[in-house]
N, C-alpha and C positions, 0 to 999 in steps of 0.2 A: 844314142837312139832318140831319146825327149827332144835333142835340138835338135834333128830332122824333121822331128814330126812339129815340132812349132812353127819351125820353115815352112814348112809345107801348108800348114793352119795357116799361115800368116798370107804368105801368098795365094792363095786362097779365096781369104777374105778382101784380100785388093782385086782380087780380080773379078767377083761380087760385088762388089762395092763400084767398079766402073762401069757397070753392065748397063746397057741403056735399056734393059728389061727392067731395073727397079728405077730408073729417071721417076724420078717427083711431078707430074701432070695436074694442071688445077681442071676438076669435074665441072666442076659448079660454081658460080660467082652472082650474087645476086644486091642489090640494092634497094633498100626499103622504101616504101614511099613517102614517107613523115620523116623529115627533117626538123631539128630543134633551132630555133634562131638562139642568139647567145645574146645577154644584154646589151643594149645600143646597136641590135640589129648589123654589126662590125663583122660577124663571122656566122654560119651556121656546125653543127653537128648532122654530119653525116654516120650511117649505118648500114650495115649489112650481114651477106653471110659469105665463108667460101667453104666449097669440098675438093680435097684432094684423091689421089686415086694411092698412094699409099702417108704413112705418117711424116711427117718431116715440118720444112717453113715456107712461108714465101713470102715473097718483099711486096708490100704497098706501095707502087710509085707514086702516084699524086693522086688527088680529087681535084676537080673544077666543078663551079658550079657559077652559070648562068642565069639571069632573071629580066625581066622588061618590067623597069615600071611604068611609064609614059612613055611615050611615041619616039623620046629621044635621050633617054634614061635608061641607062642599064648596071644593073648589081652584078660582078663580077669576083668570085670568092677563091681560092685556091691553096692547095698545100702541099708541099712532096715532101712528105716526112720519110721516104724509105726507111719504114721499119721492116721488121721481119716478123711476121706471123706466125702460130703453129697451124699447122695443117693436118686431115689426113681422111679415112676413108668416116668422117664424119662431121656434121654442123659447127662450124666456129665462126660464133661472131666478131666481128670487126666494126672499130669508129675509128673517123678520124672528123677535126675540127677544122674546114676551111676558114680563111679569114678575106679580107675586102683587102686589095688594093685602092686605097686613099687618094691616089695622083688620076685612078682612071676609072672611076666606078661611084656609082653611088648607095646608098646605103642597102639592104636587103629588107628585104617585107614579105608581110603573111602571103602566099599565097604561090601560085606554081613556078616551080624555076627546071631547068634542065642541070642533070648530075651525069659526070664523067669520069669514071672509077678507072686504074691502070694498076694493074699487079704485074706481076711477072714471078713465074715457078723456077725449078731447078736448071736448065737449058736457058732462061731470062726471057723466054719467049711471053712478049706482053697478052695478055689479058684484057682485052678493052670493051668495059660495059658503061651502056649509057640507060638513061632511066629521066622518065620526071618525076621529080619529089614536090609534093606538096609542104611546104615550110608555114612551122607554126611556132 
């Protein structure tokens, strides 16, 4: 009678567990306006926030991050670290460190650039927020 009734527990929770009624959904994604330059100006620190709509992770696909300094000058910064995140139905923040492509970019400086945040939740359905950060 126990192993029926574990069977039955068991299968149960797989079948809970498949439900696209608990799928993992990111609520909120947000990206702060102040970015940190990193010494020699070679990469920035990017930040932010995300909410899920219940507990679990989800994956950071890349930042970009874009800047003009002269008319034909541009800082071009990026990283796809695909980490995994926690998440859920509350504030978690997140950074992650772009760095400069060398062969195509020139250096980053104070002042406003455009940011390009890509996550992706349970289902991998991307997340794609952009923002201008002010870099200091």
């Amino acid at each position: 009678m126990k192993r029926t009734m574990l069977s039955a527990i068991g299968i149960g929770m797989l079948a809970v567990a498949a439900s696209p009624a608990l799928a993992q959904e990111i609520v909120s994604l947000t990206i702060d306006p102040m970015g940190t330059l990193v010494p020699g100006h070679t990469g920035v620190k990017i930040t932010g926030t995300v909410v899920c709509d219940t507990t679990g992770t989800v994956d950071l696909e890349s930042v970009l991050v874009t800047q003009t300094k002269r008319k034909t000058q541009f800082g071009f910064a990026s990283t796809f670290p695909d980490v995994s995140i926690p998440c859920g139905p509350f504030i978690t923040n997140w950074v992650s460190t772009a760095t400069i492509s060398f062969n195509g970019s020139a250096l980053l400086h104070k002042g406003k650039s455009g940011v390009q945040v890509n996550f992706a939740d349970t289902f991998d359905d991307n997340h794609l927020v952009t923002a201008f950060v002010f870099l200091q």
